[in-house]
C-alpha positions as CSV (number, residue, x, y, z in Angstrom):
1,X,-107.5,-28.6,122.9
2,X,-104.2,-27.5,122.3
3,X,-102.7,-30.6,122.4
4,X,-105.1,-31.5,119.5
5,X,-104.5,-29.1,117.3
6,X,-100.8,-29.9,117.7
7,X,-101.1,-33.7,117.2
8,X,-103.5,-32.9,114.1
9,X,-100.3,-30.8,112.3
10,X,-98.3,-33.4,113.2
11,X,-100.6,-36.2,111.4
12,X,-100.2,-34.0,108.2
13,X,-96.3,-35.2,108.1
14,X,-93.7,-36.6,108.8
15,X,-90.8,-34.3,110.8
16,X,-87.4,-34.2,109.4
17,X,-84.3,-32.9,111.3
18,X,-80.6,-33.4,110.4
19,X,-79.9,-36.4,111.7
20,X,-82.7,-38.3,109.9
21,X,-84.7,-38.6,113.0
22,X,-88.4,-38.7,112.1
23,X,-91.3,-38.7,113.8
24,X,-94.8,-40.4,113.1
25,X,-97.9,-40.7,115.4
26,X,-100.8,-43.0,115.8
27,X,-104.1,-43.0,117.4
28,X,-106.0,-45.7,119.0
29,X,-108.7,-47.0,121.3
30,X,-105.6,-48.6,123.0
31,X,-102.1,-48.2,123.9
32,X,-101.2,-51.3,121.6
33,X,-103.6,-49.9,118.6
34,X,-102.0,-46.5,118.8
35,X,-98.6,-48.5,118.8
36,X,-99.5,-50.5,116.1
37,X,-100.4,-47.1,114.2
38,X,-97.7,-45.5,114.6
39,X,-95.5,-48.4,113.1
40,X,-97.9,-48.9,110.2
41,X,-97.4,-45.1,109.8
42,X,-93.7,-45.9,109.5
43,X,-94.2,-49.3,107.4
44,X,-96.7,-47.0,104.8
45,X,-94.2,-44.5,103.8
46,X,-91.2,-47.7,103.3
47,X,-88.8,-45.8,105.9
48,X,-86.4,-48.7,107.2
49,X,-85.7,-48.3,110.8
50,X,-82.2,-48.2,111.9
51,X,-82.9,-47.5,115.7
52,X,-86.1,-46.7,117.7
53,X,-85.5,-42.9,119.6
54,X,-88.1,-43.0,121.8
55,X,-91.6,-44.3,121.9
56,X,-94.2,-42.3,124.4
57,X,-98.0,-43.1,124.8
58,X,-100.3,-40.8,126.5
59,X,-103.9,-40.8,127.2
60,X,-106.3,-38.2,125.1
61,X,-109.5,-38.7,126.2
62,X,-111.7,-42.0,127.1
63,X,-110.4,-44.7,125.4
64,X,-108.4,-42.6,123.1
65,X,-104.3,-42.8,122.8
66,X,-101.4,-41.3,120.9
67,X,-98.6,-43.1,120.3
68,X,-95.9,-40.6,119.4
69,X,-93.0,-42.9,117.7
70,X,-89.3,-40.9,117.4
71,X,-87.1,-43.3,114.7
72,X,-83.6,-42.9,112.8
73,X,-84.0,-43.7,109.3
74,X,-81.5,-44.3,106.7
């Protein structure tokens, strides 16, 4: 429940640090459609991505994933 509560913040916004690393989530019924969230997350808000951080997927449920997508941006 926690970990929901915490994804659900996260959905609200982007996170910003110093170093233009952001962070953007997506949700799916499968790994590849919580992927393919996350990068139309990124595509939405026009942010052009200079390298890919990291890219984790875990399992939330029954057929339920979050794709949690760590980018550098401009």
């Amino acid at each position: 429940m926690k970990k929901l509560i915490f994804i659900s913040l996260i959905l609200t916004g982007s996170l910003y640090s110093d170093d233009h690393q952001e962070t953007f989530i997506g949700t799916g019924k499968t790994i590849e459609d919580s992927k393919q969230d996350a990068r139309n997350s990124v595509y939405a808000q026009g942010k052009p991505i200079n390298s890919t951080v990291s890219i984790e997927t875990h399992e939330a449920g029954s057929n339920n994933y979050i794709t949690v997508f760590k980018i550098k941006t401009q």
